[in-house]
C-alpha positions in Angstrom: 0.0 0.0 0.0 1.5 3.4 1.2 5.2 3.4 2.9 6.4 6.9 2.7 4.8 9.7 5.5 3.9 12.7 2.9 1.3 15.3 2.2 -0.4 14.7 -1.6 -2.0 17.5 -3.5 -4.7 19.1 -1.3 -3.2 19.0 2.0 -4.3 15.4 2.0 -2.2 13.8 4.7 -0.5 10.0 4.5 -3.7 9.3 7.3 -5.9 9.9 5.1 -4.4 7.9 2.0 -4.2 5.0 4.5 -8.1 5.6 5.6 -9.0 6.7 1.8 -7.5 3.2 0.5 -9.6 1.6 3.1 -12.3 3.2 2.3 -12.6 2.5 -1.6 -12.3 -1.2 -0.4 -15.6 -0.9 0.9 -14.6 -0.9 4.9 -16.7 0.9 7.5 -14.9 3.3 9.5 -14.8 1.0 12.3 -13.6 -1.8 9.9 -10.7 1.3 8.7 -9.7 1.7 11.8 -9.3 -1.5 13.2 -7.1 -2.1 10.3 -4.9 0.8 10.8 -5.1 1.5 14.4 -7.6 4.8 16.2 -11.0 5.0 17.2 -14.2 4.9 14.2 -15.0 8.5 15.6 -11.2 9.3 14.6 -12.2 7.6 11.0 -15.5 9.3 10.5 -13.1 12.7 11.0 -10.4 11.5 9.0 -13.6 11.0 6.5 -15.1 14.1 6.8 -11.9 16.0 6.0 -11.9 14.2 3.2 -15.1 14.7 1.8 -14.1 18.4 3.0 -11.0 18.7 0.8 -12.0 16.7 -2.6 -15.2 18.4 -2.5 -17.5 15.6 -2.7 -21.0 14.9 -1.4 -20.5 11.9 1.1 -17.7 8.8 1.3 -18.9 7.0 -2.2 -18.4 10.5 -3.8 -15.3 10.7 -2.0 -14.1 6.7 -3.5 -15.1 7.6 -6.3 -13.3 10.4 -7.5 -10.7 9.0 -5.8 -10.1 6.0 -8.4 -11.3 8.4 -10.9 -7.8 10.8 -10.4 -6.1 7.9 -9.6 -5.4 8.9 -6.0 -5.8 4.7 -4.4 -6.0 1.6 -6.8 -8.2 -1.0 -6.4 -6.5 -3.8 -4.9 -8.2 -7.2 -3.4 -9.7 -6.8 0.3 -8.1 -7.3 3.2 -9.4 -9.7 5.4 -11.0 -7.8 7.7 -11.4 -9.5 11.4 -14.7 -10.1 12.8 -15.2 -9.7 16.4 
C-alpha cells in the first residue's frame, strides 16, 4: 500500500491515504480503523476531511473520484477481522 509519511495534492495527509485506500475497499470506519489503528470516531473525521478537501458529497463521492484521479488503486480486500 503506502510506505512513505507525505502530504499529496490538497493537503491530504499520509492518514488519510491509509483511511482513503480503506475506504474505496468498501470498509466501515470501524472496519478502517481497526485495520490501521484509532477509534471509528477518529475515522469518520479522517472521512469528513476528506469529503471536505475533494469536495465531494458523502464517502462514495469521495471513493469515487478518488479511483477516478487515480489517488488509491483498487487492490483485493483485506481480510477484515470479525469480532
Amino acid at each position: 500500500m503506502l510506505d512513505k509519511p507525505h502530504r499529496h495534492g490538497d493537503g491530504i495527509t499520509y492518514r488519510e491515504l491509509q483511511v482513503l485506500q480503506l475506504l474505496v475497499q468498501g470498509l466501515s470506519n470501524k472496519q478502517i480503523a481497526r485495520e490501521i489503528g484509532g477509534s471509528g470516531r477518529t475515522m469518520e473525521l479522517h472521512v469528513r476531511s476528506l469529503r471536505d478537501k475533494m469536495g465531494a458529497a458523502n464517502r462514495t463521492h469521495v471513493a469515487a473520484l478518488a479511483v477516478g484521479l487515480g489517488m488509491v488503486e483498487i487492490v483485493k480486500p483485506l481480510r477484515v477481522r470479525h469480532g
